[in-house]
C-alpha positions as YAML, in Angstrom:
chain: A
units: angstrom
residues:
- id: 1
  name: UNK
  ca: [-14.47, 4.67, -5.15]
- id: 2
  name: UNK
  ca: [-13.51, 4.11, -8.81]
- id: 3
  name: UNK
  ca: [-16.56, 2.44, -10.82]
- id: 4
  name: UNK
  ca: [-14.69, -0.84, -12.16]
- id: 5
  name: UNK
  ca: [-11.38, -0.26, -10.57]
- id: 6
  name: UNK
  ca: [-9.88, -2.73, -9.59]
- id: 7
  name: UNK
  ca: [-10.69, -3.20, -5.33]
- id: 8
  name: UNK
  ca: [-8.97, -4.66, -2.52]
- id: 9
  name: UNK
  ca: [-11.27, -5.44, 0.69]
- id: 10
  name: UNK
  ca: [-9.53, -4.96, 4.36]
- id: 11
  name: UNK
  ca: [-11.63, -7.41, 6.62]
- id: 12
  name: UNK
  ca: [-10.47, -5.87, 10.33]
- id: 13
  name: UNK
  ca: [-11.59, -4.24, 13.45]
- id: 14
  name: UNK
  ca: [-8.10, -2.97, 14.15]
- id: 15
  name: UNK
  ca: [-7.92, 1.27, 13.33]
- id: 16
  name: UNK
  ca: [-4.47, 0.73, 13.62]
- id: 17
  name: UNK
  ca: [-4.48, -1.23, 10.27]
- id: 18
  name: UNK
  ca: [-6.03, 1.17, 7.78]
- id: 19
  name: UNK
  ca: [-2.73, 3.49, 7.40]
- id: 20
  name: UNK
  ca: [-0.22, 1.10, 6.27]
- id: 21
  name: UNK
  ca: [-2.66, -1.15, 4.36]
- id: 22
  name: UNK
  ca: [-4.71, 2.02, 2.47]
- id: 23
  name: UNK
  ca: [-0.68, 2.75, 1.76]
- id: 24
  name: UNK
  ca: [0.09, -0.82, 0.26]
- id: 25
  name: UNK
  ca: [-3.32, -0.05, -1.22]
- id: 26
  name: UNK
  ca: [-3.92, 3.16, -3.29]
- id: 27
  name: UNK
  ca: [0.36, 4.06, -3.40]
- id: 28
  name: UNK
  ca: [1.50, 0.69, -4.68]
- id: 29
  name: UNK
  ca: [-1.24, -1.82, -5.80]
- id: 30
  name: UNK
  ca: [-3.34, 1.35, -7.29]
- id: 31
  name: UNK
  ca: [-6.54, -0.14, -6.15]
- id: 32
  name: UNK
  ca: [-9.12, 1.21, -4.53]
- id: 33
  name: UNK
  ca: [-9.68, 0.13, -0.79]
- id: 34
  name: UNK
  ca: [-12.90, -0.97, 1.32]
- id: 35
  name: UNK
  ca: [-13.00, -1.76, 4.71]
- id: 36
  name: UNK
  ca: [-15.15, -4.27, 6.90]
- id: 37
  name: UNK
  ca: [-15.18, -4.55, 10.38]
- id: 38
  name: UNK
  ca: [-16.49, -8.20, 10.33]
- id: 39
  name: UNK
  ca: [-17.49, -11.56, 8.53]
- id: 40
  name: UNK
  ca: [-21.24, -10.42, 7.61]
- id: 41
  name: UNK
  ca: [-19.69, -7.03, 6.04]
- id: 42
  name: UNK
  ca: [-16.86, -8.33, 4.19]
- id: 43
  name: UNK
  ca: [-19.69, -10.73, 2.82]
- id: 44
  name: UNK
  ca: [-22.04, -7.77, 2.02]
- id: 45
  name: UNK
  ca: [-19.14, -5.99, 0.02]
- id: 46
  name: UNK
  ca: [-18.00, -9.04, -1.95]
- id: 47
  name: UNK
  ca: [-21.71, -9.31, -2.96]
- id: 48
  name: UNK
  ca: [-22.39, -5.80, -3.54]
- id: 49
  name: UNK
  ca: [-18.76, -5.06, -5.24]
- id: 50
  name: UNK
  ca: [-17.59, -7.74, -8.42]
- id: 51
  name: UNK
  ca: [-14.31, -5.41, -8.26]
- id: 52
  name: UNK
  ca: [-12.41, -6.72, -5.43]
- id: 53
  name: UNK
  ca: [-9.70, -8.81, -6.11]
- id: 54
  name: UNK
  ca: [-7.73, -9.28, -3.02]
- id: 55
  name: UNK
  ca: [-8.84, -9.83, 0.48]
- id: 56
  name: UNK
  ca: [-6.92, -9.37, 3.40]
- id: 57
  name: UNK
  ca: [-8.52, -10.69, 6.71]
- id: 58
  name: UNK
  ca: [-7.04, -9.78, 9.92]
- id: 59
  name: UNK
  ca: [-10.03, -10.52, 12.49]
- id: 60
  name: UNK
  ca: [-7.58, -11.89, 16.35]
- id: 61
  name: UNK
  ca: [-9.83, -14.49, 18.03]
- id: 62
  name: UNK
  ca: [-12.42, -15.11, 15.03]
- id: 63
  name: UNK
  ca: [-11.09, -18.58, 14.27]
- id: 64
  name: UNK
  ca: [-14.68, -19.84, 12.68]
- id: 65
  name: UNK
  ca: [-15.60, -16.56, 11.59]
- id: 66
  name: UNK
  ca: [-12.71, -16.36, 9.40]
- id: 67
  name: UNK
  ca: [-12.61, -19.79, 8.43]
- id: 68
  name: UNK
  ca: [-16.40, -19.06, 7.76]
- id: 69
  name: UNK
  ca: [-15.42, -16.37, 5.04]
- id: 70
  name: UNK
  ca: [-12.86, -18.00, 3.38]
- id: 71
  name: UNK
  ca: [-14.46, -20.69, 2.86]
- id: 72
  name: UNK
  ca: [-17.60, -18.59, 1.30]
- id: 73
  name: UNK
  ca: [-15.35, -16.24, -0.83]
- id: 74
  name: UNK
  ca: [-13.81, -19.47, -2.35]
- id: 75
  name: UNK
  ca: [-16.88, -21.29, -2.22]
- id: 76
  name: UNK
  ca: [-17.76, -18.47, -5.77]
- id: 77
  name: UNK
  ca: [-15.88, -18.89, -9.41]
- id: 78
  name: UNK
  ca: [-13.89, -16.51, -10.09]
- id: 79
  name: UNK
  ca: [-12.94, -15.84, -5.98]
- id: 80
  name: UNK
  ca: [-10.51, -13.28, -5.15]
- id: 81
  name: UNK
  ca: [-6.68, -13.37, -3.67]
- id: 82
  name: UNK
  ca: [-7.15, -14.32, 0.08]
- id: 83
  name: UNK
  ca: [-4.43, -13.73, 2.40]
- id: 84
  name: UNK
  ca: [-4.99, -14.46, 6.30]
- id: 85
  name: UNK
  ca: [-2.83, -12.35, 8.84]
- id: 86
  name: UNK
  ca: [-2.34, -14.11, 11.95]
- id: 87
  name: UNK
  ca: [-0.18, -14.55, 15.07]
- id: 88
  name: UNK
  ca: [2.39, -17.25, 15.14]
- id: 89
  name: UNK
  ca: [0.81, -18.96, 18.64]
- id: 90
  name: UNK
  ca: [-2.94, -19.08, 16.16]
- id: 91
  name: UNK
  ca: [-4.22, -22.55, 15.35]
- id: 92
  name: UNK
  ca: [-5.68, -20.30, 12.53]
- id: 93
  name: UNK
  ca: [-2.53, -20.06, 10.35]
- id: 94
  name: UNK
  ca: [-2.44, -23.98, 9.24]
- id: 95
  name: UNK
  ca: [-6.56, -23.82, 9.37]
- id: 96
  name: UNK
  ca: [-6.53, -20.95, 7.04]
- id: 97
  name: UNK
  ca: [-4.95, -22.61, 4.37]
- id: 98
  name: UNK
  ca: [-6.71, -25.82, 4.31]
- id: 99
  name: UNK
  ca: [-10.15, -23.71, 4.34]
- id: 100
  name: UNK
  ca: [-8.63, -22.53, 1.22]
- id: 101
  name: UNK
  ca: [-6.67, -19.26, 2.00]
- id: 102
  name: UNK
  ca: [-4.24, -18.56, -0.58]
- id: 103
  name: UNK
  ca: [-1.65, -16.80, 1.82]
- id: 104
  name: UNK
  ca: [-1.20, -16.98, 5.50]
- id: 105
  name: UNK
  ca: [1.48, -14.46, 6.81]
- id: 106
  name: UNK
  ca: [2.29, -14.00, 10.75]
- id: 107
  name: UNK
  ca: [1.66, -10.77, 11.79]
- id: 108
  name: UNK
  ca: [3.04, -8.20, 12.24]
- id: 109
  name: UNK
  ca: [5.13, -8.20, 9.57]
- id: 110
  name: UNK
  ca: [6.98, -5.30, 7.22]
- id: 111
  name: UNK
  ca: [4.72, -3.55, 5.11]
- id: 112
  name: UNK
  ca: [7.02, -4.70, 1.94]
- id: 113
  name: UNK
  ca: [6.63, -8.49, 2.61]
- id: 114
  name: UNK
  ca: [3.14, -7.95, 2.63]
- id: 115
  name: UNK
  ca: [3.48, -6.19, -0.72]
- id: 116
  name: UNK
  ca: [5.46, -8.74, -2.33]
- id: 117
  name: UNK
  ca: [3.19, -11.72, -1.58]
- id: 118
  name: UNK
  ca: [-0.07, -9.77, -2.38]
- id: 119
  name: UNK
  ca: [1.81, -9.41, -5.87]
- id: 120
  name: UNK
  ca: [3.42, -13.04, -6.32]
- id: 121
  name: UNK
  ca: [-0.57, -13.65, -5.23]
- id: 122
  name: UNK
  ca: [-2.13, -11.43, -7.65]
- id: 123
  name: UNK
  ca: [0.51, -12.36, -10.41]
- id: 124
  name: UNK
  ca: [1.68, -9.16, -11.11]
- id: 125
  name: UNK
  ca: [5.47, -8.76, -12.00]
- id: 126
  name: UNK
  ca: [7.94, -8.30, -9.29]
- id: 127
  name: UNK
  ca: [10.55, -5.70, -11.27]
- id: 128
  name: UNK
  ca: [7.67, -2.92, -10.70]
- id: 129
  name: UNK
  ca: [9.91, 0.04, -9.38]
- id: 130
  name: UNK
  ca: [7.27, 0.57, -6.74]
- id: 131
  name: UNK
  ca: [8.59, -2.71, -5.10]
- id: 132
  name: UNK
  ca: [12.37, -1.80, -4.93]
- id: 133
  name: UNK
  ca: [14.62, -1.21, -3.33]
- id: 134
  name: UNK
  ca: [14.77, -3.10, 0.29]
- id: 135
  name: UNK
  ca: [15.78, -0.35, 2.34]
- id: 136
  name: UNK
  ca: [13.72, -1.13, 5.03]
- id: 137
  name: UNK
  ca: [11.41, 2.29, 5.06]
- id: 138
  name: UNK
  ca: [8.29, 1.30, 3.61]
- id: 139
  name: UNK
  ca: [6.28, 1.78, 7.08]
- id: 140
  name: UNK
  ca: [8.00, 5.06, 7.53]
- id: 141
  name: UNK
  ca: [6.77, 6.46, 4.12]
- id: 142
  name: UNK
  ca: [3.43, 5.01, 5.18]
- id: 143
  name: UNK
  ca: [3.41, 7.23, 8.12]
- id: 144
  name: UNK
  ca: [4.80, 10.03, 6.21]
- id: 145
  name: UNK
  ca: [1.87, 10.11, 3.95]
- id: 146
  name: UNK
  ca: [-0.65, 9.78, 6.60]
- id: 147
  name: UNK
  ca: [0.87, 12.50, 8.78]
- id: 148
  name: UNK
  ca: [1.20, 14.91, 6.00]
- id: 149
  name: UNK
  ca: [-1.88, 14.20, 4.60]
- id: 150
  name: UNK
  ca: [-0.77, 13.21, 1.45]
- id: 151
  name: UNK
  ca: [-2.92, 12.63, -1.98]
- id: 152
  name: UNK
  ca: [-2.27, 8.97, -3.45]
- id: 153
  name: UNK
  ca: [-0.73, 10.60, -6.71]
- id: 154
  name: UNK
  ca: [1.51, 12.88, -4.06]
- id: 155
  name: UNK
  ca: [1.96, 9.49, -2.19]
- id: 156
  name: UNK
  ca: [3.41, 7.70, -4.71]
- id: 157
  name: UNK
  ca: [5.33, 10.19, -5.73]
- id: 158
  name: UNK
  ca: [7.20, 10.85, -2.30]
- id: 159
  name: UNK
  ca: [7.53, 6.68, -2.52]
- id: 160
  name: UNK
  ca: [9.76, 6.88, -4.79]
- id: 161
  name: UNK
  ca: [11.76, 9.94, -4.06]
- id: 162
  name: UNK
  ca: [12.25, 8.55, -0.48]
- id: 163
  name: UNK
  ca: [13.61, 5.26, -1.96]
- id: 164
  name: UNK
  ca: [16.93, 7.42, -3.55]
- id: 165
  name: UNK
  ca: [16.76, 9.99, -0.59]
- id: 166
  name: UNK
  ca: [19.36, 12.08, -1.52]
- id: 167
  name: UNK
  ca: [19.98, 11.47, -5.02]
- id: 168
  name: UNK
  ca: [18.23, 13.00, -8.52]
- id: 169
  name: UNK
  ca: [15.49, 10.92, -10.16]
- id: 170
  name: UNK
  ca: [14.85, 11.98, -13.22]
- id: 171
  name: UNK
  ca: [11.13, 12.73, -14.68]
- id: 172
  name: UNK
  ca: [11.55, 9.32, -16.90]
- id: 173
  name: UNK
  ca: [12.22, 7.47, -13.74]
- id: 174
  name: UNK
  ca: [9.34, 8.81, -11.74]
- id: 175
  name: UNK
  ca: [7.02, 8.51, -14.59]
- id: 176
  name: UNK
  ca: [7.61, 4.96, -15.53]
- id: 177
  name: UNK
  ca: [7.06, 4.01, -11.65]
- id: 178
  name: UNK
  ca: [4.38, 5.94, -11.03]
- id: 179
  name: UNK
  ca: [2.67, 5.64, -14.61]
- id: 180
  name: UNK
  ca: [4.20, 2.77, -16.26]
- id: 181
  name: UNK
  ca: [4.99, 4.86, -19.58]
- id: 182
  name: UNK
  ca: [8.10, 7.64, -20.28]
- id: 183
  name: UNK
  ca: [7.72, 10.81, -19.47]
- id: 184
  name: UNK
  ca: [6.29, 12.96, -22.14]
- id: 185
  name: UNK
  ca: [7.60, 16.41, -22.75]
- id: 186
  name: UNK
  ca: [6.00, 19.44, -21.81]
- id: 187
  name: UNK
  ca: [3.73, 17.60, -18.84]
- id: 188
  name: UNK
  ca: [3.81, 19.83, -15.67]
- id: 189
  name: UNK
  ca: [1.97, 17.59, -13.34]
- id: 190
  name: UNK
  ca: [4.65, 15.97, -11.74]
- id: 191
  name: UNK
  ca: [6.15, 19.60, -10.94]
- id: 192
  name: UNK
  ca: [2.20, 20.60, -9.49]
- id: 193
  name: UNK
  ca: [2.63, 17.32, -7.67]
- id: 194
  name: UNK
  ca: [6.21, 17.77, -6.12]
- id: 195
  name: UNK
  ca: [5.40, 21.35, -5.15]
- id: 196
  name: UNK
  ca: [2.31, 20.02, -3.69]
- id: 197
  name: UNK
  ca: [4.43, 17.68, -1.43]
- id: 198
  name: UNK
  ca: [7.28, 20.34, -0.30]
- id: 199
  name: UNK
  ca: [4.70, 22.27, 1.46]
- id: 200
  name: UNK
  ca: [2.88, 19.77, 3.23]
- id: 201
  name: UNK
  ca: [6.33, 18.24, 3.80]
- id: 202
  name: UNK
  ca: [7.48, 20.96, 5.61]
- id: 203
  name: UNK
  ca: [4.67, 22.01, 7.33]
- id: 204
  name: UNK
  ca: [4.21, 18.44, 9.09]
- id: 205
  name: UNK
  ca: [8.15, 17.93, 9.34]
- id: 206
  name: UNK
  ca: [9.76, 21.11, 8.75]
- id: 207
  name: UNK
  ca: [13.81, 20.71, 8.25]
- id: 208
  name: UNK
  ca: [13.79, 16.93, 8.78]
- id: 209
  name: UNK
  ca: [12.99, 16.43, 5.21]
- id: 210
  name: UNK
  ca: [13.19, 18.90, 1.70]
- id: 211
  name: UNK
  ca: [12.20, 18.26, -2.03]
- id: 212
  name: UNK
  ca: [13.69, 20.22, -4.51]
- id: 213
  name: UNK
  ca: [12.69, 20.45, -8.60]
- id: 214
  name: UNK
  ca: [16.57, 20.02, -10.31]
- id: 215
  name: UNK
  ca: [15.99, 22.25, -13.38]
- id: 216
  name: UNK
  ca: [15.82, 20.31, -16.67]
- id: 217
  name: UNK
  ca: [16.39, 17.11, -14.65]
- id: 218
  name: UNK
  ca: [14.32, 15.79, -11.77]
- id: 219
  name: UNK
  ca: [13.57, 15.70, -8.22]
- id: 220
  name: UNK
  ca: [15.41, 14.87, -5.22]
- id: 221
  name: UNK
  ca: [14.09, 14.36, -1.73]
- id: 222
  name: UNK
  ca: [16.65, 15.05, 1.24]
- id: 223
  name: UNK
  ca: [16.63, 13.58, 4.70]
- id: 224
  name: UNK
  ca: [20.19, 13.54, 5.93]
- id: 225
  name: UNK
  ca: [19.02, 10.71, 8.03]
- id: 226
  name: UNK
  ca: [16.61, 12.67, 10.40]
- id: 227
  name: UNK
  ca: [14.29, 10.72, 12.34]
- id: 228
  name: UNK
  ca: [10.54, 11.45, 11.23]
- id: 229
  name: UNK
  ca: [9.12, 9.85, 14.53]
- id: 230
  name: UNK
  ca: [11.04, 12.15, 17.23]
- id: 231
  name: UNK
  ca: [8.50, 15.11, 17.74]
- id: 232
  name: UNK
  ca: [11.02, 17.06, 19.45]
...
């Protein structure tokens, strides 16, 4: 963990959850991520970390528990983002905003909603490249990166390549996503990084997927609409 970077705490005892949410995490937000399995923890890591400024709480059947904590974490000046992930049948999801939640989102939901309302939350600005477009694949790059074993920097890298699957994008474009500045002339790491990715691309998914360095240009990643979940 990052000293001082900026944190986002998971509150969950759901495995299933740390993929797609350490994705939304270190690819897009570019915070560092700590889990809790429980009230008391998520508690000990708010005390023990000033850093964390979102907290997303997904605890099924821990209707006072989680009313508990929010109420705690906004009990504190400054408090951090708090968004509450329920199901739609939960008395929790009215509860959880009058205990002082700032968002309340039935679960499950797509991986890029969740995004979006951390960052209307968090007040960050919604033209971030990161966020676009709607092409519905966000949880597939999530698995992508998980499967492959993917750095964050090679990550967010393939994020963005799989949003123009098929087409060039240039070394300005990935650079002012990924980096939020132009690319400068002469830097090799996005090459390092996209030759990094090719081979763990194609050893995890071998011809379903290719990414190629367009001299003097770019990168393009290639899918030709192959489905990444059948093992066959």
């Amino acid at each position: 963990m990052s000293q001082g970077k900026p944190t986002t705490l998971v509150v969950t005892s759901q495995g299933r959850l740390r993929n797609p949410l350490s994705y939304l995490t270190s690819v897009v937000l570019k915070h560092d991520l700590e889990v809790a399995e429980d009230g008391p923890a998520a508690k000990e890591a708010l005390a023990r970390n000033p850093s964390i400024q979102a907290v997303i709480v997904h605890l099924p059947g821990q209707k006072d528990e989680v009313l508990d904590l929010i109420q705690g974490i906004k009990s504190e000046e400054p408090s951090p983002v708090v968004m509450v992930l329920c199901s739609k049948e939960e008395e929790l999801c009215v509860q959880a905003f009058l205990a002082g939640a700032s968002d309340v989102i039935v679960w499950p939901c797509s991986l890029r909603e969740l995004t979006v309302r951390l960052f209307v939350r968090l007040e960050f600005p919604l033209n971030n490249e990161l966020l676009q477009p709607d092409d519905g694949s966000w949880d597939e790059r999530a698995y992508i990166a998980d499967k492959a074993g993917l750095t964050i920097s090679e990550a967010q890298v393939m994020h963005v390549l799989y949003a123009r699957d098929g087409e060039t994008v240039s070394r300005d474009e990935l650079s002012l996503a990924v980096d939020a500045r132009p690319w400068r002339y002469g830097d090799r790491k996005f090459d390092v990084h996209v030759a990094k990715l090719r081979k763990k691309l194609l050893d995890s998914f071998g011809d379903k997927m290719s990414v190629s360095t367009i001299r003097s240009t770019g990168y393009r990643l290639v899918t030709n609409g192959a489905n990444i979940f059948d093992t066959t």
